[in-house]
BADREN-796562 format. One record per residue (C-alpha): residue number from 1; x, y, z. Coordinates in steps of 0.25 Angstrom, whole numbers, plus 2048, in hexadecimal, padded with zeros to 3 digits. Last residue first. Layout:
<nodes>
 pos east north  up
 NUM    X     Y   Z
...
</nodes>
This chain:
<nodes>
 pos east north  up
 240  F83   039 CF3
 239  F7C   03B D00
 238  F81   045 D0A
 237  F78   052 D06
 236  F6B   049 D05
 235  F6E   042 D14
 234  F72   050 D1A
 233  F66   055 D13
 232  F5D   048 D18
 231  F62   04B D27
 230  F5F   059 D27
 229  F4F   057 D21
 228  F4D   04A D2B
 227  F51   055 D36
 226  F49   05F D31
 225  F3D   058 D31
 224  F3E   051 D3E
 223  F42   05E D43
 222  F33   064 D40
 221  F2A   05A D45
 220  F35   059 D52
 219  F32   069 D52
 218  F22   06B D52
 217  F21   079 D55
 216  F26   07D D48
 215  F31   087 D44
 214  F35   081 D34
 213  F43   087 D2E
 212  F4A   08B D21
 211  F3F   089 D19
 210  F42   080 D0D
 209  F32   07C D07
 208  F35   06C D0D
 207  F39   071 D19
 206  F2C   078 D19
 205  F24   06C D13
 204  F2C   065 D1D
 203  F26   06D D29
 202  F18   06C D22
 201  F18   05E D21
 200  F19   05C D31
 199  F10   069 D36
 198  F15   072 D3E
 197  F1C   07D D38
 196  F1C   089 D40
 195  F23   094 D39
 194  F2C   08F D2B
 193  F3A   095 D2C
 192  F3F   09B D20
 191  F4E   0A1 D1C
 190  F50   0AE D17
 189  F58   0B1 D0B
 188  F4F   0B9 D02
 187  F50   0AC CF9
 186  F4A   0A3 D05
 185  F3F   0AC D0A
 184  F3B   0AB CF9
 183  F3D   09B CFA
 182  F34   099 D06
 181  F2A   0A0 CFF
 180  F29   099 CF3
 179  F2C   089 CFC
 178  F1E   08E D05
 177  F1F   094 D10
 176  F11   09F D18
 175  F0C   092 D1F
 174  F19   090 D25
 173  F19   09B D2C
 172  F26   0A5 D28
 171  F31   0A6 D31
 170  F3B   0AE D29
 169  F4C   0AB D2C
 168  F58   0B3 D2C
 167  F52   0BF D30
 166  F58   0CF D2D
 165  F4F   0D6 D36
 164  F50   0E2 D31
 163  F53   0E2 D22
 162  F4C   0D5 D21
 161  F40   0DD D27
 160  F42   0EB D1F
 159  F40   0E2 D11
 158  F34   0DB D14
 157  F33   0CD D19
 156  F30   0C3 D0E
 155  F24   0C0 D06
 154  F15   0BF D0D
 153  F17   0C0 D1C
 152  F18   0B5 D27
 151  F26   0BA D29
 150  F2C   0B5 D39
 149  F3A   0BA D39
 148  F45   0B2 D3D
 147  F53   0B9 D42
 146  F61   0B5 D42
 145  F69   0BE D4B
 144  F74   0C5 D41
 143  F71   0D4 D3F
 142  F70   0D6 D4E
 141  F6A   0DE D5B
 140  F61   0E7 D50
 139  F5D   0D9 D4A
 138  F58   0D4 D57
 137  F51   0E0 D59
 136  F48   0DF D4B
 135  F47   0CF D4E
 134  F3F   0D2 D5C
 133  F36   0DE D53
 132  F33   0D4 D48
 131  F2E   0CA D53
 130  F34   0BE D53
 129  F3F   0B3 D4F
 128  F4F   0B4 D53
 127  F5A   0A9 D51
 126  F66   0A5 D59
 125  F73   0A9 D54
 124  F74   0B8 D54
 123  F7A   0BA D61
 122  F7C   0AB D68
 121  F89   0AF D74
 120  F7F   0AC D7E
 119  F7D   0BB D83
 118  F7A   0BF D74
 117  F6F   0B2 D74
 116  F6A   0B9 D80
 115  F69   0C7 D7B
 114  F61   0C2 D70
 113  F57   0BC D78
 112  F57   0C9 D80
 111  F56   0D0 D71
 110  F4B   0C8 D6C
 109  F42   0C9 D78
 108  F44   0D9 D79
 107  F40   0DA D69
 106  F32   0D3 D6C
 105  F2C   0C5 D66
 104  F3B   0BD D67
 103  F3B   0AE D60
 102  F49   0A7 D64
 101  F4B   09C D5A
 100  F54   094 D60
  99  F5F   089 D5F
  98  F69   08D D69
  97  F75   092 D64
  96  F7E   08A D6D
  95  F8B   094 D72
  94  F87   093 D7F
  93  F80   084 D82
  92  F73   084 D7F
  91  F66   081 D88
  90  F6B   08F D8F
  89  F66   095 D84
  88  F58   092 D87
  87  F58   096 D95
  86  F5C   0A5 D8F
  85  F52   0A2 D87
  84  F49   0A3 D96
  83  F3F   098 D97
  82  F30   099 D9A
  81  F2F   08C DA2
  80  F2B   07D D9B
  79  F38   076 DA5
  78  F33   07E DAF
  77  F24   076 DAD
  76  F1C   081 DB7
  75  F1A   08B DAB
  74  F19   09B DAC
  73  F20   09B DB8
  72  F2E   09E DB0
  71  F26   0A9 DAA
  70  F24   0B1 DB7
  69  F34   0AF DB9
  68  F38   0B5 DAD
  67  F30   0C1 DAE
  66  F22   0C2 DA9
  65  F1A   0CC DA0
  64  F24   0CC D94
  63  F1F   0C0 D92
  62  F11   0C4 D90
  61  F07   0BD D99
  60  EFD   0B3 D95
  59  EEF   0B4 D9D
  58  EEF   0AD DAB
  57  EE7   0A0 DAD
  56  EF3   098 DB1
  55  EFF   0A3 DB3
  54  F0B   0A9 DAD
  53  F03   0A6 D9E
  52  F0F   0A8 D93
  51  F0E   0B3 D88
  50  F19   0B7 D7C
  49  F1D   0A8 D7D
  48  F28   0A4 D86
  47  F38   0A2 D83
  46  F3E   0AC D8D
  45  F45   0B8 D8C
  44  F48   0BF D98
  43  F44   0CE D9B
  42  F3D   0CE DA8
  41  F31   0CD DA1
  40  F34   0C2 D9A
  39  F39   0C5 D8D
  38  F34   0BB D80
  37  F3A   0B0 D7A
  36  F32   0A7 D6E
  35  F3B   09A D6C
  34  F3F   096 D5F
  33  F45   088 D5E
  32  F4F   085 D54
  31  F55   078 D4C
  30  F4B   070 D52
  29  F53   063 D56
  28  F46   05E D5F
  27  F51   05E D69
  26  F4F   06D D67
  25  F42   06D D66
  24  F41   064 D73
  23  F4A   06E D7C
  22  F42   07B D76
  21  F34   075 D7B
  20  F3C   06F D89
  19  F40   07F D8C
  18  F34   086 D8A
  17  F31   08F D7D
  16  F25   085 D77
  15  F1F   07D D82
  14  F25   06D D82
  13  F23   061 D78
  12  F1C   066 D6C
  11  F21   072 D6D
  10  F2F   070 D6B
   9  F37   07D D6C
   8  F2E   08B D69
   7  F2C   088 D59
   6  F37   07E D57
   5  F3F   083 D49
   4  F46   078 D40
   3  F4F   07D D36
   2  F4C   077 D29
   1  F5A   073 D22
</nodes>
């Protein structure tokens, strides 16, 4: 089974890291949708790009730059806001691992994301992707939370990496994968997810090679693939 992996929500349809992108991937049936989360500057993780334009004609601002209720004027169209996860987590009932993919630049924004999946009774059940540094303190805080790294480098990560950061997972750019190099990720016991597939055939040449997962920002291309994949195994494995 390919996991499927919506690159900020349904970006086709809405603005990547708002509330209607994330609705529409997941009815879209992706399996995962990653978000990016920074802090505000009055220390509140929101889902936002490192740099949002508070004004017309302004120049981008950090993030860290403006408090919650400066980014909340950002966009006129509430339901397109800059959300808070917190917002995010309330689309689930407690107890519902919600099916993200939370994407944390800087240390402080993974562990107040982390902090509020604790709060929620989800320690070490929702994925991390990010920065090297993010990963490193989410790995201090736990042995257990499941971790992604981004590897775009010849061969695999070096030894005092996988010591480290311990990941379950290696995001590689699809232009980087072929079967050979799927298999040697494969036999060091990582699994693969294939960065920002796009295009049609190439996301079933990938299911096709084995990864493990596919992040895309074209999501109903994607689950049409794997649903048709998961209904012909159950099909296959029932057959005579």
């Amino acid at each position: 089974m390919t996991l499927s992996i919506a690159l900020s929500g349904d970006t086709a349809h809405s603005p990547g890291n708002t509330l209607p992108a994330l609705r529409s991937a997941w009815r879209a049936g992706a399996d995962l949708v990653k978000v990016d989360v920074h802090l505000s500057a009055d220390g509140y993780p929101v889902l936002v790009g490192e740099r949002v334009t508070a004004a017309p004609g302004a120049a981008p601002r950090p993030v860290a730059d403006l408090t919650l209720a400066e980014l909340a004027a950002v966009r006129d169209d509430v339901d397109r806001r800059v959300p808070t996860l917190m917002e995010v987590l309330g689309e689930f009932r407690p107890g519902i691992v919600p099916p993200l993919l939370i994407d944390a630049a800087t240390p402080d924004a993974a562990l107040a994301a982390d902090a509020l999946l604790r709060e929620r009774g989800l320690a070490d059940r929702v994925p991390f992707t990010g920065s090297a540094e993010a990963l490193g303190a989410l790995r201090s805080r736990s042995a257990e939370t499941p971790l992604l790294i981004p590897w775009d480098r010849p061969g695999l990560p070096p030894e005092d990496v996988a010591r480290n950061l311990r990941p379950s997972c290696l995001a590689v750019r699809h232009t980087l994968l072929n079967r050979e190099r799927i298999g040697e990720i494969h036999r060091f016991g990582y699994r693969v997810a294939a960065w920002n597939v796009n295009d049609f055939p190439e996301m079933a040449r990938h299911m096709g090679m084995g990864v493990d997962a596919i992040a895309t920002e074209r999501i109903e291309d994607l689950t049409s693939l794997t649903k048709d994949a998961d209904r012909g195994g159950r099909q296959t494995a029932g057959s005579p």
